[in-house]
C-alpha positions as CSV (number, residue, x, y, z in Angstrom):
1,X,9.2,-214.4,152.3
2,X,6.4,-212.1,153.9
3,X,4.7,-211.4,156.9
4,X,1.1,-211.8,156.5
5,X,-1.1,-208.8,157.4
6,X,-4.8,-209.4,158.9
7,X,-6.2,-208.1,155.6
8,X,-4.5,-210.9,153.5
9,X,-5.2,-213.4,156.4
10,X,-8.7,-212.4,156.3
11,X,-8.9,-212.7,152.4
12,X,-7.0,-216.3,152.8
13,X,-10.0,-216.9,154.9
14,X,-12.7,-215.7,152.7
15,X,-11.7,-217.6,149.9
16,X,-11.8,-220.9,151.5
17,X,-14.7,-220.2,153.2
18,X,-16.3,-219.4,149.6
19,X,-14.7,-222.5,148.3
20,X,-16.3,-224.3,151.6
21,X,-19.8,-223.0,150.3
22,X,-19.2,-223.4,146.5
23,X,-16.6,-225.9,145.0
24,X,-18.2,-229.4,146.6
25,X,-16.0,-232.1,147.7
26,X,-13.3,-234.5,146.2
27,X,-13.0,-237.7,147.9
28,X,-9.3,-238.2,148.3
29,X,-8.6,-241.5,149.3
30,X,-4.7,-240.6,149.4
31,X,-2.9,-239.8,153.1
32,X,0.5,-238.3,153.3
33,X,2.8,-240.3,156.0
34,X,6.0,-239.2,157.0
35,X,8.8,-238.9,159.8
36,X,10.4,-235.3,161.3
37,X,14.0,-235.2,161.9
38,X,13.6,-236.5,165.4
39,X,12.4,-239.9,163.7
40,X,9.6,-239.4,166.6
41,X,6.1,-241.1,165.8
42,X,5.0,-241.2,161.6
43,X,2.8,-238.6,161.4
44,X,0.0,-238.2,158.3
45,X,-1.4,-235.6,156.4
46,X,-5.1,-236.6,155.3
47,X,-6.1,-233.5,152.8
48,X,-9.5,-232.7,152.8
49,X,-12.7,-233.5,150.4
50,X,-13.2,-229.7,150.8
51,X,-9.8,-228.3,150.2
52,X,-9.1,-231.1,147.1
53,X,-12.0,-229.8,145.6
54,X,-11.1,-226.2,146.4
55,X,-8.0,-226.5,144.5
56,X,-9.1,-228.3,141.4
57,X,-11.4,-225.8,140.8
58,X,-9.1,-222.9,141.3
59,X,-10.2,-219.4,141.5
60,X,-10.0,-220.1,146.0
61,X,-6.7,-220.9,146.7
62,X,-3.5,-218.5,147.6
63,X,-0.6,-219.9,146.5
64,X,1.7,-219.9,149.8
65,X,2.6,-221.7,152.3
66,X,3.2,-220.5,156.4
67,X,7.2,-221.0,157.3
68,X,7.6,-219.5,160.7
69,X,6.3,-216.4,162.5
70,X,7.1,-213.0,163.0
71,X,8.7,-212.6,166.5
72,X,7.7,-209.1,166.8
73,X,3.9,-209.6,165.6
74,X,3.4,-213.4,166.0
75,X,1.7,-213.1,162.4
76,X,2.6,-215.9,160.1
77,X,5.3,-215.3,157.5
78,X,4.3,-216.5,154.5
79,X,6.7,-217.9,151.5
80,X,5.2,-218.3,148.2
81,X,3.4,-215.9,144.9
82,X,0.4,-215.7,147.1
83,X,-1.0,-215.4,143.4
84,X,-4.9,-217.3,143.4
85,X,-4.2,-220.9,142.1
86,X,-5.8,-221.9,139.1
87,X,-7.0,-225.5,138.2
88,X,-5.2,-228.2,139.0
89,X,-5.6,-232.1,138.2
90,X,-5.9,-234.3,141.6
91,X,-2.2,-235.1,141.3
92,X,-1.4,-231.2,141.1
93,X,-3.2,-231.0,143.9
94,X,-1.9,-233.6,145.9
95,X,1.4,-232.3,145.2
96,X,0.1,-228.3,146.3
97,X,-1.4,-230.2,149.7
98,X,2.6,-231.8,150.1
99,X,4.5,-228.6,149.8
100,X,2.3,-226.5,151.9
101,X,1.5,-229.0,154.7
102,X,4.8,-230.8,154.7
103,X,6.9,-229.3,158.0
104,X,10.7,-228.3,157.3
105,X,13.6,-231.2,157.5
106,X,11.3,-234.1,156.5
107,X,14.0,-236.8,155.8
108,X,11.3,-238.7,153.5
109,X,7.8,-239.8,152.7
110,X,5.5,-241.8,151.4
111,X,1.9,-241.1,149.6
112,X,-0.4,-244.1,150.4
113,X,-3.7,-244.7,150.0
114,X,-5.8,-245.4,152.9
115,X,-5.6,-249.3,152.4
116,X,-1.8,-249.0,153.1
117,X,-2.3,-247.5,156.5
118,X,-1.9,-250.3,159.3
119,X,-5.4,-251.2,161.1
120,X,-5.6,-253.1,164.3
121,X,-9.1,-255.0,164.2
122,X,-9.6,-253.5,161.1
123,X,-9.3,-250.0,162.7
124,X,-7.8,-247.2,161.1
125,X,-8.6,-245.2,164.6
126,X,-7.0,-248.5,167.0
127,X,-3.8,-248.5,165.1
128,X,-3.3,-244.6,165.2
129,X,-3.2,-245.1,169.1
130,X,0.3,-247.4,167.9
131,X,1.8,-244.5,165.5
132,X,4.9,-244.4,167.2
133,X,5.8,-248.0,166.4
134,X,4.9,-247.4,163.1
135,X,8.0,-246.9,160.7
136,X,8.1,-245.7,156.9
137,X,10.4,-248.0,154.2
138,X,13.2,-246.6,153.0
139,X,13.8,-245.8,149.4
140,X,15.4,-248.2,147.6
Protein backbone atom coordinates (compact mmCIF):
# COMPACT_ATOMS: atom_id res chain seq x y z
CA UNK A 1 0.00 0.00 0.00
CA UNK A 2 0.77 3.71 -1.07
CA UNK A 3 -0.15 7.03 -0.65
CA UNK A 4 -1.16 8.64 -3.73
CA UNK A 5 0.77 11.86 -4.73
CA UNK A 6 -1.12 14.70 -6.80
CA UNK A 7 1.02 13.85 -9.80
CA UNK A 8 -0.28 10.15 -9.99
CA UNK A 9 -3.81 11.40 -8.98
CA UNK A 10 -3.65 13.77 -11.74
CA UNK A 11 -2.35 11.11 -14.29
CA UNK A 12 -5.38 8.68 -12.85
CA UNK A 13 -7.32 11.57 -13.98
CA UNK A 14 -5.95 12.18 -17.34
CA UNK A 15 -6.28 8.74 -18.37
CA UNK A 16 -9.99 8.49 -17.78
CA UNK A 17 -10.59 11.60 -19.05
CA UNK A 18 -8.80 10.37 -22.36
CA UNK A 19 -10.71 7.23 -22.15
CA UNK A 20 -13.92 9.54 -21.56
CA UNK A 21 -13.01 11.21 -25.08
CA UNK A 22 -11.65 8.13 -26.88
CA UNK A 23 -12.77 4.44 -25.96
CA UNK A 24 -16.85 4.90 -26.53
CA UNK A 25 -19.24 3.26 -24.35
CA UNK A 26 -20.19 -0.42 -23.34
CA UNK A 27 -23.72 -0.90 -22.28
CA UNK A 28 -23.55 -2.90 -19.11
CA UNK A 29 -26.74 -4.09 -18.23
CA UNK A 30 -25.15 -5.79 -15.06
CA UNK A 31 -25.56 -3.92 -11.32
CA UNK A 32 -23.59 -5.09 -8.36
CA UNK A 33 -25.89 -5.40 -5.11
CA UNK A 34 -24.72 -6.05 -1.81
CA UNK A 35 -24.92 -5.56 2.08
CA UNK A 36 -22.06 -3.85 4.50
CA UNK A 37 -21.41 -5.41 7.80
CA UNK A 38 -24.03 -3.37 9.47
CA UNK A 39 -26.65 -5.34 7.16
CA UNK A 40 -27.99 -1.55 6.74
CA UNK A 41 -29.91 -0.89 3.37
CA UNK A 42 -28.51 -3.16 -0.10
CA UNK A 43 -26.65 -0.90 -1.73
CA UNK A 44 -25.63 -1.29 -5.82
CA UNK A 45 -22.78 -0.63 -7.82
CA UNK A 46 -24.02 0.25 -11.53
CA UNK A 47 -20.48 0.48 -13.54
CA UNK A 48 -20.53 2.82 -16.18
CA UNK A 49 -20.92 2.55 -20.17
CA UNK A 50 -17.81 4.86 -20.05
CA UNK A 51 -15.56 3.15 -17.53
CA UNK A 52 -16.62 -0.70 -19.12
CA UNK A 53 -15.49 0.57 -22.20
CA UNK A 54 -12.43 2.12 -20.73
CA UNK A 55 -11.32 -1.03 -19.38
CA UNK A 56 -11.89 -3.38 -22.30
CA UNK A 57 -9.91 -1.36 -24.32
CA UNK A 58 -7.02 -0.99 -21.89
CA UNK A 59 -4.22 1.28 -22.41
CA UNK A 60 -6.64 3.99 -19.59
CA UNK A 61 -6.88 2.28 -16.60
CA UNK A 62 -4.45 2.13 -13.32
CA UNK A 63 -4.71 -0.87 -11.78
CA UNK A 64 -5.53 0.06 -7.96
CA UNK A 65 -7.95 0.48 -5.94
CA UNK A 66 -8.37 3.49 -2.86
CA UNK A 67 -8.38 1.67 0.79
CA UNK A 68 -8.28 4.38 3.32
CA UNK A 69 -6.49 7.76 3.61
CA UNK A 70 -3.57 9.16 4.81
CA UNK A 71 -4.25 10.86 8.25
CA UNK A 72 -1.46 13.26 7.87
CA UNK A 73 -2.17 14.30 4.14
CA UNK A 74 -5.87 13.22 3.61
CA UNK A 75 -4.57 11.80 0.21
CA UNK A 76 -5.87 8.44 -0.79
CA UNK A 77 -3.77 5.38 -0.09
CA UNK A 78 -3.86 3.35 -2.79
CA UNK A 79 -3.38 -0.74 -2.80
CA UNK A 80 -2.72 -2.34 -6.08
CA UNK A 81 0.41 -2.48 -9.18
CA UNK A 82 -1.00 0.82 -10.30
CA UNK A 83 0.50 -0.82 -13.60
CA UNK A 84 -2.06 0.58 -16.85
CA UNK A 85 -4.56 -2.42 -17.37
CA UNK A 86 -4.52 -3.95 -20.51
CA UNK A 87 -7.65 -5.47 -22.29
CA UNK A 88 -10.04 -7.20 -20.69
CA UNK A 89 -13.27 -9.27 -21.78
CA UNK A 90 -16.65 -7.72 -20.17
CA UNK A 91 -16.45 -10.34 -17.45
CA UNK A 92 -12.75 -9.23 -16.56
CA UNK A 93 -14.04 -6.16 -16.31
CA UNK A 94 -16.92 -6.71 -14.31
CA UNK A 95 -14.80 -8.46 -12.03
CA UNK A 96 -11.92 -5.26 -12.04
CA UNK A 97 -15.36 -2.82 -11.38
CA UNK A 98 -16.04 -5.57 -8.03
CA UNK A 99 -12.68 -5.38 -6.47
CA UNK A 100 -12.11 -1.77 -6.74
CA UNK A 101 -15.60 -0.52 -5.95
CA UNK A 102 -16.58 -3.19 -3.47
CA UNK A 103 -16.07 -1.43 0.26
CA UNK A 104 -14.15 -3.66 2.98
CA UNK A 105 -16.14 -6.43 5.14
CA UNK A 106 -18.86 -7.06 2.48
CA UNK A 107 -20.45 -10.32 4.00
CA UNK A 108 -21.77 -11.20 0.30
CA UNK A 109 -23.11 -10.24 -3.04
CA UNK A 110 -24.85 -10.76 -5.79
CA UNK A 111 -24.29 -9.61 -9.72
CA UNK A 112 -27.75 -9.17 -11.35
CA UNK A 113 -28.84 -7.78 -14.24
CA UNK A 114 -31.07 -4.91 -14.16
CA UNK A 115 -34.26 -7.13 -14.74
CA UNK A 116 -33.52 -8.66 -11.16
CA UNK A 117 -33.65 -5.38 -9.49
CA UNK A 118 -37.12 -4.94 -7.67
CA UNK A 119 -39.47 -2.02 -9.46
CA UNK A 120 -42.46 -0.59 -7.90
CA UNK A 121 -44.85 0.50 -10.85
CA UNK A 122 -42.38 -0.70 -12.96
CA UNK A 123 -39.82 1.76 -11.51
CA UNK A 124 -36.33 1.04 -11.03
CA UNK A 125 -36.17 4.83 -9.37
CA UNK A 126 -39.76 4.12 -6.99
CA UNK A 127 -38.33 1.04 -5.57
CA UNK A 128 -34.79 2.49 -4.80
CA UNK A 129 -36.74 4.95 -2.42
CA UNK A 130 -37.60 1.10 -0.53
CA UNK A 131 -33.75 -0.11 -0.49
CA UNK A 132 -33.65 -0.65 3.02
CA UNK A 133 -36.39 -3.40 2.91
CA UNK A 134 -34.72 -4.85 0.28
CA UNK A 135 -32.59 -8.01 1.33
CA UNK A 136 -30.03 -10.22 -0.79
CA UNK A 137 -30.49 -14.38 -0.73
CA UNK A 138 -28.17 -16.16 0.88
CA UNK A 139 -25.86 -18.61 -0.79
CA UNK A 140 -26.98 -21.89 -0.82
Amino acid sequence: MRVATLEHLSFAHWLITKAHHQAGQVPCDHRIAYHTPQQDAVHVITPTARYMAALMAGGYVLNERVVGTCPETGLPIMEGSGEIMGPMSYDEALAFVIWKDMPAGVNHFQILTTDDLPRVGGSIDNARKLRAAWRLKEAA
